[in-house]
PDB file with SEQRES, HELIX, SHEET and CRYST1 records, atoms N, CA, C and O in Angstrom:
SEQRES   1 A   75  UNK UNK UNK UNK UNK UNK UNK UNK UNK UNK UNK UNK UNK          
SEQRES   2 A   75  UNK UNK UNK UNK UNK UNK UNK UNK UNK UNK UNK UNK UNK          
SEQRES   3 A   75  UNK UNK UNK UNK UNK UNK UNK UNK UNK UNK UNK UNK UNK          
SEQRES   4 A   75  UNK UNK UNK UNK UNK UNK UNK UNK UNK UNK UNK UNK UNK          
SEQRES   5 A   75  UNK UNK UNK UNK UNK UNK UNK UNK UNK UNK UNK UNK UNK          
SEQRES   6 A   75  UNK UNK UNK UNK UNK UNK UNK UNK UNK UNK                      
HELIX    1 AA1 UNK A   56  UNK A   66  1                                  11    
HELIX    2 AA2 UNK A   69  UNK A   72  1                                   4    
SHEET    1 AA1 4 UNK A   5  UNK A   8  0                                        
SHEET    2 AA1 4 UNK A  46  UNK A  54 -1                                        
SHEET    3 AA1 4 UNK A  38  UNK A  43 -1                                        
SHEET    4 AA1 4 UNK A  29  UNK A  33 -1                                        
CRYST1    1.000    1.000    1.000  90.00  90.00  90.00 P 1           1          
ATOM      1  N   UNK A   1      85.092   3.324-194.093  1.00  0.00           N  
ATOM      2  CA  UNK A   1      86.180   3.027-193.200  1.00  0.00           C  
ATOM      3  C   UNK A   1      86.346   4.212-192.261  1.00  0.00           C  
ATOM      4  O   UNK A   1      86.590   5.344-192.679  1.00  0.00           O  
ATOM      5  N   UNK A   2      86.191   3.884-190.879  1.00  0.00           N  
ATOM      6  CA  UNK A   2      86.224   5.349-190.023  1.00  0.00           C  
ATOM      7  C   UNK A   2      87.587   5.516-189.902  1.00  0.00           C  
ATOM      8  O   UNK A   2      88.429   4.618-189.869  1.00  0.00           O  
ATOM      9  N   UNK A   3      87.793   6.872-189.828  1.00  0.00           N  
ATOM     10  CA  UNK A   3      89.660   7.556-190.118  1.00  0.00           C  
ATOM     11  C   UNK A   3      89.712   7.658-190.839  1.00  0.00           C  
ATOM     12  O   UNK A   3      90.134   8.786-191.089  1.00  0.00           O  
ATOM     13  N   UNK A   4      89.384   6.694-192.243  1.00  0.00           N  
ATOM     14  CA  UNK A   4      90.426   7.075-193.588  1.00  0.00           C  
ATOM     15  C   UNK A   4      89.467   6.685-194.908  1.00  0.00           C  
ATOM     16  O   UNK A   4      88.395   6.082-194.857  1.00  0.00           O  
ATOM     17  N   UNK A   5      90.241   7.266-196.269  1.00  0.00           N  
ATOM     18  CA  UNK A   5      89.608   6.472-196.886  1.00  0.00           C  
ATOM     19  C   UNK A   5      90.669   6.402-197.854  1.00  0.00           C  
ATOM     20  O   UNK A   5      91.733   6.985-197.649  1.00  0.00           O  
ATOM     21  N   UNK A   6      90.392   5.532-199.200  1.00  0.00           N  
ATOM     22  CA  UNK A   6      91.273   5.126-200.144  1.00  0.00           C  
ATOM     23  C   UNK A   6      90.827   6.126-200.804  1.00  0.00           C  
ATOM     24  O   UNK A   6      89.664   6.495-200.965  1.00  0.00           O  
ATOM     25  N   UNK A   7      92.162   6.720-201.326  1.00  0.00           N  
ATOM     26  CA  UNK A   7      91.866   8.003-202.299  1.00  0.00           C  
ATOM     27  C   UNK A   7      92.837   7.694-203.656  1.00  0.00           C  
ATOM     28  O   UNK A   7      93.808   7.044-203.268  1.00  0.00           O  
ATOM     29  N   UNK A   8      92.911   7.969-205.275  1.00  0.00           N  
ATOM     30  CA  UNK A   8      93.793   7.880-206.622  1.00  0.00           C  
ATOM     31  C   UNK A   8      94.912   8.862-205.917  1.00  0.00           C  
ATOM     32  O   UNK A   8      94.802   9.861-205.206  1.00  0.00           O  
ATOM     33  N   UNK A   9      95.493   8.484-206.185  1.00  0.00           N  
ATOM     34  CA  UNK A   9      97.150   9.788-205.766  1.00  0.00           C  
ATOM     35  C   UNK A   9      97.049  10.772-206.878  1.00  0.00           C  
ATOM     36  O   UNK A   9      96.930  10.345-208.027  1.00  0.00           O  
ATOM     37  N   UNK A  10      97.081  11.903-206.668  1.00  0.00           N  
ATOM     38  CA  UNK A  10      96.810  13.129-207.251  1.00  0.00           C  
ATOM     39  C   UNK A  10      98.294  14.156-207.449  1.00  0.00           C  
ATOM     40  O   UNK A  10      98.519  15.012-208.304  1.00  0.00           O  
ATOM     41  N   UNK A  11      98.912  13.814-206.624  1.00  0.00           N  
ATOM     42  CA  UNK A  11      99.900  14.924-206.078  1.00  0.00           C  
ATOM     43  C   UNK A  11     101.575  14.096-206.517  1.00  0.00           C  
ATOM     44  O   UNK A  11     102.247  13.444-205.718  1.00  0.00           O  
ATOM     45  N   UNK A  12     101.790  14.259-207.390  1.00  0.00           N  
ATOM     46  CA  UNK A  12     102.777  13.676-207.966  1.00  0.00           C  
ATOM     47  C   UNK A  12     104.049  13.781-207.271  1.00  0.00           C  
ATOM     48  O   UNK A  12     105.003  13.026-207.464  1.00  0.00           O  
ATOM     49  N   UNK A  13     104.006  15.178-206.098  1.00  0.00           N  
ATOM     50  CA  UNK A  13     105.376  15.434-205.469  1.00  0.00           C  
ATOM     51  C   UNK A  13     105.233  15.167-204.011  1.00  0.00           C  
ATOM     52  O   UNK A  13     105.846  15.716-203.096  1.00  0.00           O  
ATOM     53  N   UNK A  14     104.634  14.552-203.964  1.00  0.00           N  
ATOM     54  CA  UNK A  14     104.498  13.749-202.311  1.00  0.00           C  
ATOM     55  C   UNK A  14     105.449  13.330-202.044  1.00  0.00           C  
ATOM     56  O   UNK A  14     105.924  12.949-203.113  1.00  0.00           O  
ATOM     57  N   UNK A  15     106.466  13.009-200.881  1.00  0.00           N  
ATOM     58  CA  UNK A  15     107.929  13.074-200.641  1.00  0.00           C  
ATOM     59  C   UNK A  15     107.363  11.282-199.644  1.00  0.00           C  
ATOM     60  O   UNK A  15     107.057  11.195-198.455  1.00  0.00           O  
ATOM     61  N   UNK A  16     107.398  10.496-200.361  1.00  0.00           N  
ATOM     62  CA  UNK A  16     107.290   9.184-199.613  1.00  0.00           C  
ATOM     63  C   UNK A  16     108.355   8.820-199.298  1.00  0.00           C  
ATOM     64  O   UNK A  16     109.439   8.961-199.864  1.00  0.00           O  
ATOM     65  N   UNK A  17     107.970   8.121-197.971  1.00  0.00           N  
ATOM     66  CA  UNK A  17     109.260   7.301-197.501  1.00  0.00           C  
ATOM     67  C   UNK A  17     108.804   5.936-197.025  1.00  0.00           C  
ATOM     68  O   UNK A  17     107.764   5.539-196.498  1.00  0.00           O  
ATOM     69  N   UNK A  18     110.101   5.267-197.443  1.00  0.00           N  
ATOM     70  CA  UNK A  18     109.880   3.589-197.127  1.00  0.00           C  
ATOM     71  C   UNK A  18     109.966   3.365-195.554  1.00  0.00           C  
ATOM     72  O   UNK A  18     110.873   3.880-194.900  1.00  0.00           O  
ATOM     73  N   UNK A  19     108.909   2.516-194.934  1.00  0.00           N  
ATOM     74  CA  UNK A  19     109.083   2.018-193.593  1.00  0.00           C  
ATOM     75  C   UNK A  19     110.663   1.251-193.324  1.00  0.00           C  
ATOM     76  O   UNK A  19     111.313   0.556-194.104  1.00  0.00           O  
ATOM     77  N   UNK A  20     110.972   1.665-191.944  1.00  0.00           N  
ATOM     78  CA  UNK A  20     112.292   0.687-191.654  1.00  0.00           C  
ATOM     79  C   UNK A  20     112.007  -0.582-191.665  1.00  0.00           C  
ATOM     80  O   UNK A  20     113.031  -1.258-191.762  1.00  0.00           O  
ATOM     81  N   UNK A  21     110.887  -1.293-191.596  1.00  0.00           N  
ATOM     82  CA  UNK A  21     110.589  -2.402-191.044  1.00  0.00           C  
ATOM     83  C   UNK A  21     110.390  -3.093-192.506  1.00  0.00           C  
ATOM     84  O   UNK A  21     110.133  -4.296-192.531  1.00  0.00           O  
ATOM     85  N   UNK A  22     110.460  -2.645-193.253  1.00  0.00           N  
ATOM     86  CA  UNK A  22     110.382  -3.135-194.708  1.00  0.00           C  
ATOM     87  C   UNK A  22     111.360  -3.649-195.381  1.00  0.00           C  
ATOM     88  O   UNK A  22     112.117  -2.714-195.642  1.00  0.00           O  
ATOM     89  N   UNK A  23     111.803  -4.701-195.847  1.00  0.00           N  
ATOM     90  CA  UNK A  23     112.645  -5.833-196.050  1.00  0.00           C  
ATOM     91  C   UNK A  23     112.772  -4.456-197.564  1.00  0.00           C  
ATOM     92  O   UNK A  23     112.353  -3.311-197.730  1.00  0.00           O  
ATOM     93  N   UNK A  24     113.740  -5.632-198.518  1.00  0.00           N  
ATOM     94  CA  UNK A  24     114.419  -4.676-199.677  1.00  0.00           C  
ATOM     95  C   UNK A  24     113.460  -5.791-200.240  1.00  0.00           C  
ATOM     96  O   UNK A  24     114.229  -6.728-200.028  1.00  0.00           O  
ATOM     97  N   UNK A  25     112.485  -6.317-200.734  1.00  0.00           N  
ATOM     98  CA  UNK A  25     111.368  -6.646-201.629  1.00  0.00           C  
ATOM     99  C   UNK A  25     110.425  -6.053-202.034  1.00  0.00           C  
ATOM    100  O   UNK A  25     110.084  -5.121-201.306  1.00  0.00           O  
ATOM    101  N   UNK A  26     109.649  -6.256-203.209  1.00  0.00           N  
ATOM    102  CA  UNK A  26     108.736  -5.884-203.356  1.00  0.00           C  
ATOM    103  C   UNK A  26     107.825  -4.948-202.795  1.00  0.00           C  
ATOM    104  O   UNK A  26     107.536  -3.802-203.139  1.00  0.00           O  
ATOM    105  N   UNK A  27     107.377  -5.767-201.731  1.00  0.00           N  
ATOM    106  CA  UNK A  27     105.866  -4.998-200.947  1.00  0.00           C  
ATOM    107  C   UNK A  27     106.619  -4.330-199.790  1.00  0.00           C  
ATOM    108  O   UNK A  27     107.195  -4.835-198.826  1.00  0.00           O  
ATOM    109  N   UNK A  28     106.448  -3.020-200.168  1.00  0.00           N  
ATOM    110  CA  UNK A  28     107.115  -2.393-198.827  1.00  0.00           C  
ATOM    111  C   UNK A  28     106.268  -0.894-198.619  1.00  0.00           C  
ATOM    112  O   UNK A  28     105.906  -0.215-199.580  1.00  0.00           O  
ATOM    113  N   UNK A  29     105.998  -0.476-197.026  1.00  0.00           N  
ATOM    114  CA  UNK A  29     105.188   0.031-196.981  1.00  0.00           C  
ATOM    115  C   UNK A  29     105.934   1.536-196.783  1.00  0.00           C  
ATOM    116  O   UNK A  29     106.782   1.807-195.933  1.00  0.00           O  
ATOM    117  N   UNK A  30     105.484   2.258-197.608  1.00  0.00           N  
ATOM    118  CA  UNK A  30     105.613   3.853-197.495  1.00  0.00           C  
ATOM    119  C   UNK A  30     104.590   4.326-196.770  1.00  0.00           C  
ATOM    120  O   UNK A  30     103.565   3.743-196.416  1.00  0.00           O  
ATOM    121  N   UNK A  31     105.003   5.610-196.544  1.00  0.00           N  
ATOM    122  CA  UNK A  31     104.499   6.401-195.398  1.00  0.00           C  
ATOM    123  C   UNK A  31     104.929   8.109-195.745  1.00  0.00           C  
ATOM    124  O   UNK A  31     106.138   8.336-195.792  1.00  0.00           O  
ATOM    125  N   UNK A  32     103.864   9.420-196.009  1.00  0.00           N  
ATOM    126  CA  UNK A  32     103.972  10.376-196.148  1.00  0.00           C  
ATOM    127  C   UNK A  32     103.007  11.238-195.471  1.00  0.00           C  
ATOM    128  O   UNK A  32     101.848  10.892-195.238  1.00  0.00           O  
ATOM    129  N   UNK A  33     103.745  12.888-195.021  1.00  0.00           N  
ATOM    130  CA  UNK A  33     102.812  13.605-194.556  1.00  0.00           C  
ATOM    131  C   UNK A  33     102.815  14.564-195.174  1.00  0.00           C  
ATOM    132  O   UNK A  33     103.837  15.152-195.528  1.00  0.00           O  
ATOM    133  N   UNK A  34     101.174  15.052-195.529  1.00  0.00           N  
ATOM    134  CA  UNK A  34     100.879  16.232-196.535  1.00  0.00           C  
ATOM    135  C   UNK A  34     100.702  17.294-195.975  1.00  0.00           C  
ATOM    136  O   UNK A  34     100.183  17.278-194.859  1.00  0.00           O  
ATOM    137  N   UNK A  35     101.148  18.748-196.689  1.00  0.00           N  
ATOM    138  CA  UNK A  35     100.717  19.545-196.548  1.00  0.00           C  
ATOM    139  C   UNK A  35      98.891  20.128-195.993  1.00  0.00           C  
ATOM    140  O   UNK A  35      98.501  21.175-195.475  1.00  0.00           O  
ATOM    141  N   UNK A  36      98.247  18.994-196.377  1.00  0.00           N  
ATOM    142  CA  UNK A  36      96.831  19.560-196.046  1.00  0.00           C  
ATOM    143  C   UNK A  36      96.745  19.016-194.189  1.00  0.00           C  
ATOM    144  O   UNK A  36      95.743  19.169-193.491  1.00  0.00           O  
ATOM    145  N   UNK A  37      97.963  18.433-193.755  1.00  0.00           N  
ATOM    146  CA  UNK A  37      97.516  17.924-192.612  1.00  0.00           C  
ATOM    147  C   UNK A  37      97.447  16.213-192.053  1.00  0.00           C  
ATOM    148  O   UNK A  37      97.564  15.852-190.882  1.00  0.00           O  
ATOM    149  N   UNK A  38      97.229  15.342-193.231  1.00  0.00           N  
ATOM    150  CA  UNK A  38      96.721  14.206-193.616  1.00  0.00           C  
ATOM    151  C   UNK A  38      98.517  13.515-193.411  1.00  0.00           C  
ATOM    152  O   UNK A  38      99.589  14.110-193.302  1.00  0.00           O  
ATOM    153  N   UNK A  39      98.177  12.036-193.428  1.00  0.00           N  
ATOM    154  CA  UNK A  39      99.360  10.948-193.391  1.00  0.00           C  
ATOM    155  C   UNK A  39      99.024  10.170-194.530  1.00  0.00           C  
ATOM    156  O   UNK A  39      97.842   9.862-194.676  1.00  0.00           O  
ATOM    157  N   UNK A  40      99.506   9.960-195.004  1.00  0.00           N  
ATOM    158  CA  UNK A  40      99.053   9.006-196.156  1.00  0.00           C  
ATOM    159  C   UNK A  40      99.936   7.532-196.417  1.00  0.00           C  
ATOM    160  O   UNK A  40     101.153   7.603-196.247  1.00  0.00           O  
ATOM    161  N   UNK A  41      99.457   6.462-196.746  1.00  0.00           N  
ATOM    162  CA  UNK A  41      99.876   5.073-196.530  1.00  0.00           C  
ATOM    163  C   UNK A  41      99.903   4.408-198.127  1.00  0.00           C  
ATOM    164  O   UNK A  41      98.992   4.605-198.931  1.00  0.00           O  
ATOM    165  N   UNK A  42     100.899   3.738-198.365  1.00  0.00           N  
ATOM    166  CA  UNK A  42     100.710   2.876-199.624  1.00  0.00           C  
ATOM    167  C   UNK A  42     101.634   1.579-199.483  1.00  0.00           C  
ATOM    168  O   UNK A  42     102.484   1.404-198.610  1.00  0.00           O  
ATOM    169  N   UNK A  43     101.279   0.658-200.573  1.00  0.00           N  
ATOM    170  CA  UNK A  43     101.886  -0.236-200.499  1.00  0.00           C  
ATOM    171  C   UNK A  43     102.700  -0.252-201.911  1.00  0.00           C  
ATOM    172  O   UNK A  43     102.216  -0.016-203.018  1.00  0.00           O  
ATOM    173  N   UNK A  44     103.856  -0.538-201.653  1.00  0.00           N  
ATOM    174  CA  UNK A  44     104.942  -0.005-203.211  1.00  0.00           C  
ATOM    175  C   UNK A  44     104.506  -0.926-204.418  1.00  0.00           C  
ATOM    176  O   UNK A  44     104.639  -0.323-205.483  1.00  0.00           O  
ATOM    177  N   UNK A  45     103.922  -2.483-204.593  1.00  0.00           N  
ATOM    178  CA  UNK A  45     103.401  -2.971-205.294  1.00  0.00           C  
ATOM    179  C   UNK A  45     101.821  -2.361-205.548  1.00  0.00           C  
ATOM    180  O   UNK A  45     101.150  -3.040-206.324  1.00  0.00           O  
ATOM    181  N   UNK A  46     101.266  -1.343-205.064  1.00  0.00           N  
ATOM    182  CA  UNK A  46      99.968  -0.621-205.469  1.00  0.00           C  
ATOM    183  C   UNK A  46     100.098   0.396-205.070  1.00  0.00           C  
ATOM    184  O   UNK A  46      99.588   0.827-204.036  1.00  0.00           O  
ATOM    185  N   UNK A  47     101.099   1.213-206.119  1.00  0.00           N  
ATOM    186  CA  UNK A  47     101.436   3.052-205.834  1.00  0.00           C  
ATOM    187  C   UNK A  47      99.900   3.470-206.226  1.00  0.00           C  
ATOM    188  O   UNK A  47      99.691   4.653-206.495  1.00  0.00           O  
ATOM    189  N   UNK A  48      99.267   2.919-206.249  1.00  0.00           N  
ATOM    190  CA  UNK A  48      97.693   3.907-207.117  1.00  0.00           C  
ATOM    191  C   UNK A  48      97.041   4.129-206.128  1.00  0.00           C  
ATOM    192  O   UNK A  48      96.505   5.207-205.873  1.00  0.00           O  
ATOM    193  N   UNK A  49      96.993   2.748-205.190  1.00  0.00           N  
ATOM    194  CA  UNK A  49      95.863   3.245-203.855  1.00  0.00           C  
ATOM    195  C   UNK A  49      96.760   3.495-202.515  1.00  0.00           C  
ATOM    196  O   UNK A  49      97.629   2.816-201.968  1.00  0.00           O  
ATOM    197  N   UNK A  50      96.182   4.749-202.228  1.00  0.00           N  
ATOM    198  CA  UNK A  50      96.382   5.219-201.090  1.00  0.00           C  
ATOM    199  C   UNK A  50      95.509   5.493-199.793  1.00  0.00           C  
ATOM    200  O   UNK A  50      94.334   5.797-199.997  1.00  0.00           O  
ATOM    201  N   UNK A  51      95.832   5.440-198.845  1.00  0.00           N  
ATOM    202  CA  UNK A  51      94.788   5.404-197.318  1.00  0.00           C  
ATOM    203  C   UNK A  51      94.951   6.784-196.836  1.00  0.00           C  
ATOM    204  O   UNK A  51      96.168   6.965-196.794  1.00  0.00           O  
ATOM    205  N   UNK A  52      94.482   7.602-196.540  1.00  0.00           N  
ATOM    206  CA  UNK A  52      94.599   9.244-196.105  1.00  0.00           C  
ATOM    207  C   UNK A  52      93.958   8.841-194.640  1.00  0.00           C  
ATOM    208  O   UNK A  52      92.970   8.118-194.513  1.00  0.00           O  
ATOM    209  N   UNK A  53      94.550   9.320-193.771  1.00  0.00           N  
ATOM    210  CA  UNK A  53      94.403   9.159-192.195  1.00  0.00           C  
ATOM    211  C   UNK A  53      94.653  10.528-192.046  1.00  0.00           C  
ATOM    212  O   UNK A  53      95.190  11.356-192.781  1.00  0.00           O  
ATOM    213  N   UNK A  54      94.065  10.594-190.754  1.00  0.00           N  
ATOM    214  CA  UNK A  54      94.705  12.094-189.573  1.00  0.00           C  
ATOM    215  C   UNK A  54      95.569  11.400-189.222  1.00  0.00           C  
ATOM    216  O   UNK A  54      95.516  10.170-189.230  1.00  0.00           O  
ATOM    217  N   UNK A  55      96.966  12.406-188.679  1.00  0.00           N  
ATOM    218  CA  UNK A  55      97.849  11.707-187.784  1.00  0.00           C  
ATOM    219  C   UNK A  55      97.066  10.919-186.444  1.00  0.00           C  
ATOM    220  O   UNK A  55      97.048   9.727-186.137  1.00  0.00           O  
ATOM    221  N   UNK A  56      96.534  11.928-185.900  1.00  0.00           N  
ATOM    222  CA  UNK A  56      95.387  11.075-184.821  1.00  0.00           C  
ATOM    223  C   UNK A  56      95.279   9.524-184.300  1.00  0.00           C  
ATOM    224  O   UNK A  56      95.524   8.819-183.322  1.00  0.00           O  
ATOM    225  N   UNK A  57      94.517   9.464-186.195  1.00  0.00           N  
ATOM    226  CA  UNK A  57      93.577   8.291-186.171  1.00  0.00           C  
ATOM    227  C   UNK A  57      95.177   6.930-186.482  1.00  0.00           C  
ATOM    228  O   UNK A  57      95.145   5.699-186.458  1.00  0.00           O  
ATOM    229  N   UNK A  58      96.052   7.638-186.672  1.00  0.00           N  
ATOM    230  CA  UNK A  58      97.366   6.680-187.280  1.00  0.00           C  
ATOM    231  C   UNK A  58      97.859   6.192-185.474  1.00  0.00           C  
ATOM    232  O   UNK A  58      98.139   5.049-185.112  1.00  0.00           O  
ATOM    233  N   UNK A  59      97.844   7.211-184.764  1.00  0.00           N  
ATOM    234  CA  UNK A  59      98.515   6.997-183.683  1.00  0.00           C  
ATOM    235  C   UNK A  59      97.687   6.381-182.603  1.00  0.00           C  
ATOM    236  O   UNK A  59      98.173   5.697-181.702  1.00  0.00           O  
ATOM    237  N   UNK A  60      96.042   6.732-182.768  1.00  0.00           N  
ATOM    238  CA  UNK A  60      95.369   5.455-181.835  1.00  0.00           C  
ATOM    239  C   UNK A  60      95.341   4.436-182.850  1.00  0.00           C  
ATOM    240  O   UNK A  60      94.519   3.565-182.564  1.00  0.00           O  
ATOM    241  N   UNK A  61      95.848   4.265-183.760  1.00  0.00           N  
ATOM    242  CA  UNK A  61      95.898   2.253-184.419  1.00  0.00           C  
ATOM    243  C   UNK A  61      97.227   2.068-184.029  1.00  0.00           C  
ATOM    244  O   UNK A  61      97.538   0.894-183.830  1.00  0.00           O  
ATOM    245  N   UNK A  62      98.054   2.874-183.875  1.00  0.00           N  
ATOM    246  CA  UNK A  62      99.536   1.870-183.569  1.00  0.00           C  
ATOM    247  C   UNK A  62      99.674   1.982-182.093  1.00  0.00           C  
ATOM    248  O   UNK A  62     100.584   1.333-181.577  1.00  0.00           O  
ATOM    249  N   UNK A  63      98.927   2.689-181.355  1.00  0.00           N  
ATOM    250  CA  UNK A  63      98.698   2.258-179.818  1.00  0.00           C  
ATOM    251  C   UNK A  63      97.623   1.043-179.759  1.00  0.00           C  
ATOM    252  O   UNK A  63      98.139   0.028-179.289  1.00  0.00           O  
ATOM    253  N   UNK A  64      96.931   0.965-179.940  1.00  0.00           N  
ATOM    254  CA  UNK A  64      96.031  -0.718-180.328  1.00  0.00           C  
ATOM    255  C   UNK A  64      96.731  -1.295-180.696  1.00  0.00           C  
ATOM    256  O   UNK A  64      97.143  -2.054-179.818  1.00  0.00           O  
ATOM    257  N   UNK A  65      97.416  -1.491-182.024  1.00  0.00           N  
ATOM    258  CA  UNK A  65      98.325  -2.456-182.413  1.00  0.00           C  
ATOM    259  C   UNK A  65      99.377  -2.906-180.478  1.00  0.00           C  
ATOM    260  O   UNK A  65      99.306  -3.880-179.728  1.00  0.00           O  
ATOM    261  N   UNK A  66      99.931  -2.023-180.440  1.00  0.00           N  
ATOM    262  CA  UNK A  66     101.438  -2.599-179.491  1.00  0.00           C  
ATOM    263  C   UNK A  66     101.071  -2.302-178.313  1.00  0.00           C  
ATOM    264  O   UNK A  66     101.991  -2.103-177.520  1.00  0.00           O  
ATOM    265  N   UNK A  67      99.304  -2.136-177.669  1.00  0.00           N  
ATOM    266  CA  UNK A  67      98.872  -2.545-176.900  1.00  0.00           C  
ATOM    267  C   UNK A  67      98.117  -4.008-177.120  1.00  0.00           C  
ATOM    268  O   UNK A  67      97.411  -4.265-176.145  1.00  0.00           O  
ATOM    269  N   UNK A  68      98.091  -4.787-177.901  1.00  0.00           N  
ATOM    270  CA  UNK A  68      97.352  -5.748-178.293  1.00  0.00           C  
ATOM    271  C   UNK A  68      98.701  -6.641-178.187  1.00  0.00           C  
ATOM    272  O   UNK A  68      98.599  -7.730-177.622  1.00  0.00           O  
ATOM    273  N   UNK A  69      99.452  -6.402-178.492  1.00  0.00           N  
ATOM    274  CA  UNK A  69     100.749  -7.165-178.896  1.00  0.00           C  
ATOM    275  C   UNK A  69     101.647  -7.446-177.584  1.00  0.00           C  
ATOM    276  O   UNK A  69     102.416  -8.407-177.598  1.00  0.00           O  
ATOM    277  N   UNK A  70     101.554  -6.631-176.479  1.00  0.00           N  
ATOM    278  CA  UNK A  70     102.076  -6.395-175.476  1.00  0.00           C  
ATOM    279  C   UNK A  70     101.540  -7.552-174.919  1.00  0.00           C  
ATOM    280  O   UNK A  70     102.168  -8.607-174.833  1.00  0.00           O  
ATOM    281  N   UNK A  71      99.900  -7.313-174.373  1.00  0.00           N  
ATOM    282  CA  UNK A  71      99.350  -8.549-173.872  1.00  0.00           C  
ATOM    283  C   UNK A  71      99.555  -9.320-174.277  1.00  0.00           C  
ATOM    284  O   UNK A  71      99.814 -10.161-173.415  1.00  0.00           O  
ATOM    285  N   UNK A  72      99.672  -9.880-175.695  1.00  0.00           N  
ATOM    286  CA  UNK A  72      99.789 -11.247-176.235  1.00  0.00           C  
ATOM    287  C   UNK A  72     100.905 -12.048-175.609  1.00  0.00           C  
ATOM    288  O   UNK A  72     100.929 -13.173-175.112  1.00  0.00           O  
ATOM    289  N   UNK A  73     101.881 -11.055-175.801  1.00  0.00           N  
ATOM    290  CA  UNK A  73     103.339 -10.700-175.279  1.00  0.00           C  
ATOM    291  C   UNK A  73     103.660 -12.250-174.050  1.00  0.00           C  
ATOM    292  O   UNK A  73     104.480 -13.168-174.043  1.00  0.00           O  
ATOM    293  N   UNK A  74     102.457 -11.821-173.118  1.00  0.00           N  
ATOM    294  CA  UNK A  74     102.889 -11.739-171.710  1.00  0.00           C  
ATOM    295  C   UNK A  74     102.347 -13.086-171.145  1.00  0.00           C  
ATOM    296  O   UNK A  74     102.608 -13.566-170.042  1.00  0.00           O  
ATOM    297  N   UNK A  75     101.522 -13.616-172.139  1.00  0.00           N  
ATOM    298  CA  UNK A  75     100.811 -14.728-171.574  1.00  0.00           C  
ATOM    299  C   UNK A  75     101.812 -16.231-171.622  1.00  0.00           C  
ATOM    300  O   UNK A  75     101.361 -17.288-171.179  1.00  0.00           O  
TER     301      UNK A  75                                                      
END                                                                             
């Protein structure tokens, strides 16, 4: 996977936080930034796997995302 990969969570004191956009159910997506530099992604129904990104590579996917969405937007 270019940007990231799925890594076991190692670091027991990772300071996660829940997305706003995340309803009060189940699957809700956290979001943390590590000390080594890295962003890291999980989904609260699978605390085990995690996605390690550069901030970078996080911020050209959510410019794709709501450039993709924009156009859709408009038609």
């Amino acid at each position: 996977m270019a940007g990231g990969r799925r890594v076991p969570v190692t670091a027991a004191a990772i300071a996660w936080q829940k997305s706003s956009y995340s309803g009060e159910g189940a699957t809700c997506l956290n979001i943390a930034a590590v000390e080594d530099g890295t962003v890291r992604l999980r989904e609260s129904d699978d605390p085990d796997t995690v996605l390690v990104v550069a901030p970078a590579s996080l911020r050209a996917l959510l410019a794709a995302i709501r450039s993709h969405r924009h156009r859709h937007q408009l038609r």
